[in-house]
C-alpha positions as CSV (number, residue, x, y, z in Angstrom):
1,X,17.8,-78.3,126.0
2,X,21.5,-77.2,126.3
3,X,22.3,-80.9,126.0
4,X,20.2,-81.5,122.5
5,X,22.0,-78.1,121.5
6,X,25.4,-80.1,122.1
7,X,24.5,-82.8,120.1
8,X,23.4,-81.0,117.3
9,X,26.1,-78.7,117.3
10,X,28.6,-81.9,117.8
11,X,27.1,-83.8,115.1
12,X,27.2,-80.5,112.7
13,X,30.5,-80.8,113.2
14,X,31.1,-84.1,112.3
15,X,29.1,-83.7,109.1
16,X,31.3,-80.8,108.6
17,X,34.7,-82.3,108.7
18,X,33.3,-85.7,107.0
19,X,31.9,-83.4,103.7
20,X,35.6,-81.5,104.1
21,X,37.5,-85.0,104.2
22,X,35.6,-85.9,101.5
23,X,36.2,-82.5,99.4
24,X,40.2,-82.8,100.3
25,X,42.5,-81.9,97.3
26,X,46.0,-83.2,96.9
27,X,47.9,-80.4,95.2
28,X,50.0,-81.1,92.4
29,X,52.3,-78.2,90.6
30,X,53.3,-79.4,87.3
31,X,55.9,-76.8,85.1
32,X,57.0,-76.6,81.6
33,X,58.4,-74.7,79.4
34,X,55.8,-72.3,78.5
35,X,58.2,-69.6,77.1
36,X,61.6,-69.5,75.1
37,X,63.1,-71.5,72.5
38,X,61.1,-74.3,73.8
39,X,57.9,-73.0,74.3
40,X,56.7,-75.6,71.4
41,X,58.0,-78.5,73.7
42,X,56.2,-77.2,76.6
43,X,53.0,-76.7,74.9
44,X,52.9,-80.4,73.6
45,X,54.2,-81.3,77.3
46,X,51.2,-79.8,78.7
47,X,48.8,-81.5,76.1
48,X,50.6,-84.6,77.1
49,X,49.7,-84.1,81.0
50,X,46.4,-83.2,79.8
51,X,45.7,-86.4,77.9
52,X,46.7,-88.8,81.3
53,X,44.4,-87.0,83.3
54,X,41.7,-87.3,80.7
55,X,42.5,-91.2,81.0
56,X,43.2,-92.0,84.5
57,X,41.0,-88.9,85.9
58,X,41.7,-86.8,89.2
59,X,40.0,-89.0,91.5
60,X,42.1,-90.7,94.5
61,X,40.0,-92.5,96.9
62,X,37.9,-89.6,98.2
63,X,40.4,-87.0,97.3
64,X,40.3,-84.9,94.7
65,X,43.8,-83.9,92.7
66,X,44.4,-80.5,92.2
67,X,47.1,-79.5,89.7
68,X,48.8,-76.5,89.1
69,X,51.2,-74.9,85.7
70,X,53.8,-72.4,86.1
71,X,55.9,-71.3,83.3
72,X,59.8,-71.5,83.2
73,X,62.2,-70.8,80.0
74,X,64.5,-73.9,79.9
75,X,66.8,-72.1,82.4
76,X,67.5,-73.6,86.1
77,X,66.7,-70.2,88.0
78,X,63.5,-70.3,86.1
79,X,62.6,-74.0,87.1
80,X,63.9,-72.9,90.7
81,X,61.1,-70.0,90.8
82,X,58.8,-71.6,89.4
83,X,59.0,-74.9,91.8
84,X,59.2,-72.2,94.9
85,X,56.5,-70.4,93.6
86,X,54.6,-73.1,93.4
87,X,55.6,-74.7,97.1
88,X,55.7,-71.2,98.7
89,X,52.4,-69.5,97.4
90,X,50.3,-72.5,96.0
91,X,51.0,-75.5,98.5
92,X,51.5,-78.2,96.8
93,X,52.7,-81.2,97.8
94,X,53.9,-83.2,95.0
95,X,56.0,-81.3,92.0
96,X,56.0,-82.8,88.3
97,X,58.7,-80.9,87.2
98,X,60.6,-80.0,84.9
99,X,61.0,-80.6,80.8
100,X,64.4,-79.1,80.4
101,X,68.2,-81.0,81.4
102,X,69.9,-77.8,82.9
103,X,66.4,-77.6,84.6
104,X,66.5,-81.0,86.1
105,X,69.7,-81.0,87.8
106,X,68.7,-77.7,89.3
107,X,65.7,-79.0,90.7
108,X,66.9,-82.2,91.9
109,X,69.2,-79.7,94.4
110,X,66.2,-78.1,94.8
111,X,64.4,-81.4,95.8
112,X,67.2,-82.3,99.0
113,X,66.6,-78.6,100.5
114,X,62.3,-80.1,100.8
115,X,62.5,-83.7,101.9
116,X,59.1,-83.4,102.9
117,X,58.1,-83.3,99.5
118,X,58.1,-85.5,96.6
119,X,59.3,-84.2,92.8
120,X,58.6,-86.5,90.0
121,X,60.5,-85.4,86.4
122,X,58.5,-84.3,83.8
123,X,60.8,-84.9,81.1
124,X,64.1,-83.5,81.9
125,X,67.5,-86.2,79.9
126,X,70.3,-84.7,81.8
127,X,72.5,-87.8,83.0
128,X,73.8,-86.2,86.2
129,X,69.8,-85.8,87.4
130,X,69.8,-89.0,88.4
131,X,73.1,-90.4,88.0
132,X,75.3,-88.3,90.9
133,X,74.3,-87.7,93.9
134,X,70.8,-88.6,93.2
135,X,67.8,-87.1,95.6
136,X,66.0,-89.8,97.6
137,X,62.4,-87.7,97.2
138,X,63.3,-87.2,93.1
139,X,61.7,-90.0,90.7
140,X,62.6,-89.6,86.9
141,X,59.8,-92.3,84.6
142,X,61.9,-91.0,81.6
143,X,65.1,-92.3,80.0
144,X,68.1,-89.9,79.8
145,X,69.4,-88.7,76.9
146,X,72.4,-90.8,76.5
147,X,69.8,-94.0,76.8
148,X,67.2,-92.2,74.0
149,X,70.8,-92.6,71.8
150,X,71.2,-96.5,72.3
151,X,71.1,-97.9,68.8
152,X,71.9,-95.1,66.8
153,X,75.7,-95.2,66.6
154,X,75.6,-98.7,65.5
155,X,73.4,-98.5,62.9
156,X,74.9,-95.5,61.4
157,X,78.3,-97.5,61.4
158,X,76.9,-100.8,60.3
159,X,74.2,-100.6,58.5
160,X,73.9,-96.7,56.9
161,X,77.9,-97.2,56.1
162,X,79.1,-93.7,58.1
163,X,83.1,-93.5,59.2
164,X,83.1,-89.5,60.4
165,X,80.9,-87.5,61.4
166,X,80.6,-83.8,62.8
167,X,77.7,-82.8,65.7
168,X,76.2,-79.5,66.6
169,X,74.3,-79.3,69.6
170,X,72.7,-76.5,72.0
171,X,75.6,-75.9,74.7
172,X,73.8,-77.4,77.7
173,X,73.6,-80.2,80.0
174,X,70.8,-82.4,77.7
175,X,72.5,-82.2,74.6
176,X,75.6,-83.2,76.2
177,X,74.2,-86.6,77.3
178,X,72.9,-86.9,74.1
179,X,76.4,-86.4,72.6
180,X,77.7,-88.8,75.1
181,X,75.3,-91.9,74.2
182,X,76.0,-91.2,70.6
183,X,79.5,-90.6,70.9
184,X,80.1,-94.1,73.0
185,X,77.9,-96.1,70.7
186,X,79.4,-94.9,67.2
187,X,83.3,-95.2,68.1
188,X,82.8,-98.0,69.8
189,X,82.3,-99.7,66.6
190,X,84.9,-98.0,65.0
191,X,83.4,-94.5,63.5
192,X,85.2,-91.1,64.0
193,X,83.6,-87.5,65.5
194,X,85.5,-85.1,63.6
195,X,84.3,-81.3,64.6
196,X,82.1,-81.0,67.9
197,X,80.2,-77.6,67.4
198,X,78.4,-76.3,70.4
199,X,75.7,-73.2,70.1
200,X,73.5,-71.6,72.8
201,X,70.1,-72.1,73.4
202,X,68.0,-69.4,71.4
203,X,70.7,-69.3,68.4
204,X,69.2,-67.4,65.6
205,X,72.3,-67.3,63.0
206,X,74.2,-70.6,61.9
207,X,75.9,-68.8,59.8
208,X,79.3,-69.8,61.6
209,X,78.6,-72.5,62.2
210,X,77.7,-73.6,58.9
211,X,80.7,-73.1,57.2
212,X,82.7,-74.4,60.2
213,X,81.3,-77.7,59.2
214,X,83.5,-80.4,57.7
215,X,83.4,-81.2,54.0
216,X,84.7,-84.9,54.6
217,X,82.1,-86.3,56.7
218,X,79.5,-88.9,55.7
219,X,76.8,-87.2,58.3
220,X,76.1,-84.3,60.4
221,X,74.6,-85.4,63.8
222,X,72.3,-82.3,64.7
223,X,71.2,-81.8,68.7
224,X,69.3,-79.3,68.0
225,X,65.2,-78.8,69.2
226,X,62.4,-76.4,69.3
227,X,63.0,-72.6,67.5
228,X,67.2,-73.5,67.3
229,X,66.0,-76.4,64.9
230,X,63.8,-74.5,63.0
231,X,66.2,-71.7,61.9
232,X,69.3,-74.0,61.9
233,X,67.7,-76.4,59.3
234,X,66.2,-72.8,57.4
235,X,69.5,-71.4,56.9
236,X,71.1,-75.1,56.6
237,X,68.9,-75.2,53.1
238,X,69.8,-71.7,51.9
239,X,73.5,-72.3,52.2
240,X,72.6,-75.0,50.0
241,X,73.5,-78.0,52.6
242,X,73.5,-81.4,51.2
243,X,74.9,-83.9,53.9
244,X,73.3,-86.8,55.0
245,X,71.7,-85.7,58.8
246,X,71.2,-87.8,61.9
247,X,68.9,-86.0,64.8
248,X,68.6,-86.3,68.5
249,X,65.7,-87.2,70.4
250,X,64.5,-83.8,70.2
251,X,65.5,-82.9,66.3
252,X,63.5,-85.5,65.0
253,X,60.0,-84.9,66.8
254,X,56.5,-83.7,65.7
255,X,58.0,-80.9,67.5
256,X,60.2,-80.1,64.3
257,X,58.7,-82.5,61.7
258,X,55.1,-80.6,62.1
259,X,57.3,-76.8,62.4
260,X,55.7,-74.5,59.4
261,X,57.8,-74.0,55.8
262,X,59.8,-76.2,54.0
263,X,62.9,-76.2,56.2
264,X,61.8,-79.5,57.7
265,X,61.9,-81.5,54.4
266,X,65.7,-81.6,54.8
267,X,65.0,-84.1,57.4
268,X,63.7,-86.6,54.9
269,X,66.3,-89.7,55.5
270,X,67.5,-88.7,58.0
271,X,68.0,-91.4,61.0
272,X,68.0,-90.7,64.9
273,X,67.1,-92.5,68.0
274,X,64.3,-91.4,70.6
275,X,62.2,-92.8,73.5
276,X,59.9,-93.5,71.0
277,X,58.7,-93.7,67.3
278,X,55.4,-92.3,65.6
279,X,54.7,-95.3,63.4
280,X,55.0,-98.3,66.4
281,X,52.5,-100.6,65.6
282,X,52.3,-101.4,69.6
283,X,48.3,-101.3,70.3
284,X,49.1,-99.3,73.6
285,X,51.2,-96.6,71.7
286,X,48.1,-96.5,68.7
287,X,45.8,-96.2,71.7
288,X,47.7,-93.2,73.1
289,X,47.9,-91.6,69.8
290,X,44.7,-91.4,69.4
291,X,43.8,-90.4,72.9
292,X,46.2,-87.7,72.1
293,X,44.3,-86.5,68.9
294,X,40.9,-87.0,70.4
295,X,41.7,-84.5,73.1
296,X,42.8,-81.7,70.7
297,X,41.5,-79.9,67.6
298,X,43.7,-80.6,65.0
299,X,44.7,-77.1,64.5
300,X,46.0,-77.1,68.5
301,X,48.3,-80.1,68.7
302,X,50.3,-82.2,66.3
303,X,49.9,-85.1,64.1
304,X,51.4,-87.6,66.5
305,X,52.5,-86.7,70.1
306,X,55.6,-85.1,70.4
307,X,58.3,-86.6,73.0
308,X,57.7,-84.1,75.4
309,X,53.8,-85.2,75.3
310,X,55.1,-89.3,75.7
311,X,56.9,-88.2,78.7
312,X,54.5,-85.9,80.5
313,X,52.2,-88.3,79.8
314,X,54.0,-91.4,81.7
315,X,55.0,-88.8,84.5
316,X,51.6,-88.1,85.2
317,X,50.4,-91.8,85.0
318,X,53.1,-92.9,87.3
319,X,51.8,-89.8,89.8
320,X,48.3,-90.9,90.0
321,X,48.6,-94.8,90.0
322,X,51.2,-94.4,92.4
323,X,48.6,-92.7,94.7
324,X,45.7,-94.6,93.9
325,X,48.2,-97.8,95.6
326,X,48.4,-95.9,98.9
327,X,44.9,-94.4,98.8
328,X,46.3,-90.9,98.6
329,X,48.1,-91.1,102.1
330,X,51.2,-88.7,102.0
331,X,51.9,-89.1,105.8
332,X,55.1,-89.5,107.7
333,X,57.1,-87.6,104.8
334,X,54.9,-89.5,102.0
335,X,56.6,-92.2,102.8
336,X,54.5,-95.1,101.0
337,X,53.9,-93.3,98.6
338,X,57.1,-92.9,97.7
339,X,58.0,-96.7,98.1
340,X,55.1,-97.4,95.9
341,X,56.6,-94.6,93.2
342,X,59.9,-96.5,93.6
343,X,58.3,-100.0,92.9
344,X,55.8,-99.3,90.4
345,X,56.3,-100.5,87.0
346,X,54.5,-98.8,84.0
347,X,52.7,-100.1,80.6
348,X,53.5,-96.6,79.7
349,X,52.5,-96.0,75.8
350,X,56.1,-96.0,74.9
351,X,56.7,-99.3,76.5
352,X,57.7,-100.6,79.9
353,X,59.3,-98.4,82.5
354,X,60.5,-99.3,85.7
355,X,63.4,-97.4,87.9
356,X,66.7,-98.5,89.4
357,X,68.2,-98.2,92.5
358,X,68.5,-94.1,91.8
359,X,64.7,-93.9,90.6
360,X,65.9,-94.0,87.0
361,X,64.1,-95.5,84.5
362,X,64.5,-98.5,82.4
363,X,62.8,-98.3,79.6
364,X,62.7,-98.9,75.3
365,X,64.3,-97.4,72.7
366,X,63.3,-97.0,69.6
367,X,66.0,-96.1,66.2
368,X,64.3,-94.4,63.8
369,X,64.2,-92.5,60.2
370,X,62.3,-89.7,58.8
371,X,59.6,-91.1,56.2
372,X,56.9,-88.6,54.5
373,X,53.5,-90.3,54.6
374,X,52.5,-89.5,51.1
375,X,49.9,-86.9,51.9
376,X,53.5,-84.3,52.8
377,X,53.4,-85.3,56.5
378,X,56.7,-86.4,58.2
379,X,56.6,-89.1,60.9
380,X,59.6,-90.9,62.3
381,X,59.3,-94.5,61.0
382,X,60.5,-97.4,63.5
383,X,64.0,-99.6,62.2
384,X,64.8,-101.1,65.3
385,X,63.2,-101.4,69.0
386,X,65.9,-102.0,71.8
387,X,63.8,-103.2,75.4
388,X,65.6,-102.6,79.0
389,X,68.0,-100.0,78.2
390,X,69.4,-98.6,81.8
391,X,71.7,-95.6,82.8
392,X,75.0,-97.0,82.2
393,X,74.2,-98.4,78.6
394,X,75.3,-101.9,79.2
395,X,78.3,-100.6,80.8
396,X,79.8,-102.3,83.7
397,X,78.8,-99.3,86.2
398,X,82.5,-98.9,87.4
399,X,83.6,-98.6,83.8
400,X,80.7,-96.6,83.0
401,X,81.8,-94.1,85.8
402,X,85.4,-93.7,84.8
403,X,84.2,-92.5,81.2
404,X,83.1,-89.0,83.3
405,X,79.9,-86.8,82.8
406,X,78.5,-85.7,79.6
407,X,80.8,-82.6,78.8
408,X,81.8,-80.7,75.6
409,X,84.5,-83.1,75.2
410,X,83.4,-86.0,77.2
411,X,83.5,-88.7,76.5
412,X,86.7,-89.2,73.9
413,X,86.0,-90.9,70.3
414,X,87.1,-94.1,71.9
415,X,86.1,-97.8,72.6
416,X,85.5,-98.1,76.6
């Protein structure tokens, strides 16, 4: 009798743990930025997420993926808390994190202090993420900002006819790389930057800097995104602004070109260069489109996915297929899984993505200008796609690392 209790109590057990192996949850803590001047980018990074998990589902093996959202506010002690908070309390195992540049370079510190863990990039364009001192457990699937620039400068200068132009950009790391692409690109060829402006994030009056800007320029080159846009292109029109515009990655984005009022018809014209374009006629990017709109009401997304959306969206992909290769195993330091992460190569919506030696990614370009589609909707219309842009722009690296990180001043107005 005591025997046939054994066994049943044995077997129970068995049972037991095989039902709990096959109810076991990889954790996943995903943040954005769910408040501050780029809440809206957030939002739209979040719907993003939400529309790759809709299409790949949460299945891995015979685990189940678990994800978890914290808030931050664009700020690195924000992203810092939030990624603890989300280790510490939660404990997850894999981070998709964060949206925002100053962000990014804070948690890529972060990521060396928890090697046993591994922290994909949401969306994050800082260069120095990835390009100094780079974390070995830290896997970006987005291009910087310098790289969404690639194109722009040249066809500003060559084709649009521009000599000088002015920029004003938030004061942060992102914009700074964004600066830097541009800034390469465009005096390379022979253009001037006359007046670099620089504003913090959550600016409400331009006033200043306004009537700071030149008179003699043929463009104004705004790096601007989220609720900075909005009242900068607001108060832009009232002071009665007529320059020719060029955006960054983040300017010209359903983001700003779906924002309420008029103030975004100023943008009509203008040109700018992004990780990708709303009008590509690339059957994987339609097919993500309308993924995207299927998953939201109308009323609780955008026309077209914003950039944030693109990028959450091929964060997440790279996160699951990446797991699916090594049947969820995150032993020994999630080790294969992090080979696989550093091998994979992505038909991500926006075009083919695969990393270098500092898990950066190579990916497409797109340079674009603002078009209204008749029915009052602006949508960033494609002029020219540029495949396989990396980190260094084309650069010899050792060149390319003599020209210095992304600053308020760097790099010169100079050919390299």
């Amino acid at each position: 009798m005591f025997k046939s209790c054994a066994g049943l109590v044995a077997l129970s057990s068995l049972l037991l743990s095989g039902a709990a192996l096959a109810q076991e949850k990889i954790k996943v803590g995903v943040t954005a930025t769910l408040e501050g001047t780029y809440t809206v980018l957030g939002e739209d990074g979040i719907r993003g997420h939400q529309t790759a998990i809709n299409t790949l589902g949460k299945k891995v093996g015979d685990k189940e993926l678990e994800f978890i959202i914290a808030s931050t506010d664009a700020t690195p002690d924000s992203a810092v808390r939030a990624v603890r908070k989300l280790i510490e309390q939660d404990k997850v195992q894999i981070l998709l994190s964060p949206l925002s540049g100053d962000e990014g370079i804070a948690v890529k510190n972060f990521a060396k202090t928890r090697p046993e863990l591994t922290f994909i990039n949401a969306a994050s364009g800082a260069q120095e993420t990835t390009f100094v001192d780079p974390a070995p457990n830290f896997f970006r699937y987005n291009m910087d900002g310098a790289q969404w620039q690639v194109g722009l400068g040249k066809y500003a200068y060559e084709t649009k006819g521009y000599r000088k132009i002015a920029t004003v950009g938030e004061d942060y790391s992102f914009i700074y790389t964004q600066v830097f692409g541009l800034v390469l690109e465009f005096c390379g060829a022979g253009g001037q930057i006359t007046n670099r402006q620089w504003v913090p994030l959550g600016t409400k009056d331009f006033a200043s800097v306004i009537a700071a800007l030149p008179d003699d320029v043929d463009a104004i080159y705004l790096g601007l995104g989220g609720a900075d846009a909005v009242n900068f292109l607001n108060q832009y029109q009232q002071a009665g602004g007529k320059a020719h515009l060029m955006g960054g990655s983040i300017m010209v984005d359903q983001t700003i070109l779906s924002a309420k009022g008029n103030a975004k018809n100023a943008l009509l014209g203008t040109i700018a260069a992004s990780g990708q374009a709303d009008t590509w006629e690339d059957p994987g990017w339609q097919k993500f489109v309308k993924a995207y709109q299927d998953a939201f009401p109308p009323n609780k997304r955008f026309p077209s996915p914003s950039l944030l959306a693109t990028n959450y969206y091929g964060s997440t992909m790279a996160l699951i297929l990446a797991l699916r290769q090594v049947n969820g195993d995150l032993s020994n330091n999630q080790a294969k899984y992090r080979e696989a992460l550093a091998k994979i190569e992505l038909d991500a919506p926006n075009g083919k993505i695969k990393l270098d030696s500092n898990r950066q990614a190579i990916g497409t370009n797109f340079v674009t200008e603002v078009v209204d589609d008749g029915k009052g909707a602006l949508f960033s219309k494609v002029v020219k796609v540029i495949p396989n842009v990396n980190q260094t722009l084309g650069y010899d690296p050792a060149v390319f690392s003599k020209i210095g990180l992304p600053s308020r001043t760097v790099p010169e107005c100079k050919k390299y």
